[in-house]
N, C-alpha and C positions, 0 to 999 in steps of 0.2 A: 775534273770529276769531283764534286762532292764528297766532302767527309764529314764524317759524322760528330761532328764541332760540336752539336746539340748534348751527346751522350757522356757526360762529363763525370766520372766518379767522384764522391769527396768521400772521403773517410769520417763518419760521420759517427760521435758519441753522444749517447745521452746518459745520462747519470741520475736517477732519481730518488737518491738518498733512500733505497732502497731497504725496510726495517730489515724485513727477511735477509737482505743481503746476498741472493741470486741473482746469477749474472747469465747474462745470453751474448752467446759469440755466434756471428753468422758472416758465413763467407759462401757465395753462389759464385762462378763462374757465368752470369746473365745478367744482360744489361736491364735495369730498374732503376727506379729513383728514389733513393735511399731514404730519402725523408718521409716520404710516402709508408714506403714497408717500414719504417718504423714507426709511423703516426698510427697505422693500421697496429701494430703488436702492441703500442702501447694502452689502445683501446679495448682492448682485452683483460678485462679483468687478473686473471691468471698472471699475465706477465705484465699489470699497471706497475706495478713497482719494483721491477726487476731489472739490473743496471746494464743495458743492451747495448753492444759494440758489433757495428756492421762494416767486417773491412773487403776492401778492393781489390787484394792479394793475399795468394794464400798464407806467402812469407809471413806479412803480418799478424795474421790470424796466430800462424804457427807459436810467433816471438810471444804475442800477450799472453797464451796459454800455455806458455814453458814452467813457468813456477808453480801456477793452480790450473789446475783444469776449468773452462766455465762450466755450470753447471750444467746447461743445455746448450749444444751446438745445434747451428742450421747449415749442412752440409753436403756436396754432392756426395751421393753413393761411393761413387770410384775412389774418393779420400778415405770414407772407412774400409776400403779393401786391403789398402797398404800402410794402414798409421793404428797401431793399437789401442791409445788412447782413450778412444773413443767407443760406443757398443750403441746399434742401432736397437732406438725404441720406437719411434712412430712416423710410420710413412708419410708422405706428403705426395698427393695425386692433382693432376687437372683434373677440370670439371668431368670429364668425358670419362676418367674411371682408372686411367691405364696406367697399372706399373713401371713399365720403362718405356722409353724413345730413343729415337734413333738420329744419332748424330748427320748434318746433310756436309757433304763437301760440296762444295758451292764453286765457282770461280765466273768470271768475266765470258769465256771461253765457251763452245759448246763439248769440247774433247779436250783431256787432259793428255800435254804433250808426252811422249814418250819415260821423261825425266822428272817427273813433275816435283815439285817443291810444295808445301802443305803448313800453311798457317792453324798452330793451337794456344788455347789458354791453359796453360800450368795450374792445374787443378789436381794433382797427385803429391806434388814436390818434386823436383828437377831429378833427383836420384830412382823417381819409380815411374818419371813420364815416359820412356822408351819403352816398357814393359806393357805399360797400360797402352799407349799407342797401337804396338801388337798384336792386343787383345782386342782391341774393339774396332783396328783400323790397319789392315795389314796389309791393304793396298794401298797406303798412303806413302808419296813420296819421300824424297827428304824435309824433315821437319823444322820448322821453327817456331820457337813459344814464345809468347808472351806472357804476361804477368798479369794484367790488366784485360777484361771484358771488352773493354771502349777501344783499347787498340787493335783487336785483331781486324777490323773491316777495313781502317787504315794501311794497316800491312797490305792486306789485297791491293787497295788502292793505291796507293804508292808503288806496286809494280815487283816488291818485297817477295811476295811467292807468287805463284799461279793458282791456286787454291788454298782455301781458308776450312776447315770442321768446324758447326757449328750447330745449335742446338737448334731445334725447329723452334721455338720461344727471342731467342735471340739472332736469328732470320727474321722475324717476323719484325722484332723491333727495327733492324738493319732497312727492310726495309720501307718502313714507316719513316725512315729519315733520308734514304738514299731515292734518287730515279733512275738508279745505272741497274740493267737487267742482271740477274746472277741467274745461273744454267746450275742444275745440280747435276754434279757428272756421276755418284755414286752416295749410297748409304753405307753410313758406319754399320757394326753390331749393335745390338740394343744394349742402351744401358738404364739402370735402375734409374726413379727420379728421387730427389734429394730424400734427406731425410732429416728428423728430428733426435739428434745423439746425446745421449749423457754419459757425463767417465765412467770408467769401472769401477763400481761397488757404489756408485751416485743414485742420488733417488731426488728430481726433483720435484718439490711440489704441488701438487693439482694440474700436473703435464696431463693426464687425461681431462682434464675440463677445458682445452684450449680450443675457443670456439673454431669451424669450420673454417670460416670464412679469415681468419687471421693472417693468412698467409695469399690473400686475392691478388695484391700489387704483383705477385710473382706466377699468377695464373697456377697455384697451388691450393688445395684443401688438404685439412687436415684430415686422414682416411686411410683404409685398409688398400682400396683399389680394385683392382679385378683383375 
């Protein structure tokens, strides 16, 4: 079976001697190609000169932003539910409008066996993933996380769980690379889609003039939604 060899994270910094001295931390659970989404944010007036770090685990994220807060994070929803940090200022929508989506469990399989085992990406922190699990996926068997976006399709494949949750965005790339069929056995609850976050009592600047389209590598617009 094919694995998704192609979809290869790197942790990827750009630094642009920034006058302002704003920084951007972004951490998605979706697979993308990181040079991409930052070629794109850097074309952005707003954020041309803003010192942008796009990591591939949350852990990471967590470690650079222990001393200072960035100024602006790019994050999924479900991280500002249980991390204070942070305080949502401007949503991020696909083209089509909608505030949240719905995670797919997917597997090989057309029925989910009795016991079933459930592949996810650690997009909370280890200490609030069973919690969020529960809330948006309570019929999911026993769980195992990953860290990494590009590993959870391996997990499946590898034979690891029986099923994988994943985002209909990061389906969509899964299967852009695979030719093995995936059967969705069940939908998650809805959850919010990412969002644009600055700390508490943060103000960064010209976050309203960040064009629309900045955020397209990720099939995101910057917007209210509907």
């Amino acid at each position: 079976m094919k694995l998704l060899r192609n979809l290869l994270f790197v942790t990827f910094l750009t630094h642009a001697g920034a006058a302002s001295g704003q920084s951007v931390g972004v951490f998605l659970p979706w697979i993308y190609e990181t040079k991409e989404l930052v070629a794109s944010m850097k074309s952005d007036p707003v954020l041309a000169k803003a010192d942008i770090m796009v990591f591939q685990k949350l852990e990471d994220f967590q470690l650079a932003s222990t001393s200072k807060p960035f100024d602006i994070a790019i994050l999924p929803a479900s991280y500002g539910r249980y991390n204070s940090t942070y305080v949502e200022k401007v949503p991020l929508v696909p083209k089509s409008g909608e505030k949240s989506f719905k995670h797919l469990v997917v597997s090989f399989k057309k029925e989910a066996p009795a016991d079933f085992s459930v592949g996810v990406i650690d997009e909370v922190g280890r200490k609030n993933l069973r919690k969020w699990m529960k809330e948006v996926c309570s019929r999911c068997g026993k769980q195992k996380d990953v860290k990494k976006a590009k590993d959870l399709y391996n997990m499946l494949a590898l034979g690891s769980v029986d099923a994988i949750m994943v985002s209909p965005f990061n389906l969509e790339a899964i299967k852009r690379e695979s030719a093995a069929e995936l059967f969705v056995l069940f939908t998650a609850e809805p959850e919010n889609q990412p969002m644009i976050y600055v700390p508490k009592g943060g103000n960064f600047k010209g976050l309203e003039n960040i064009k629309p389209s900045t955020f397209s590598p990720l099939g995101l617009k910057v917007g209210a939604g509907k």
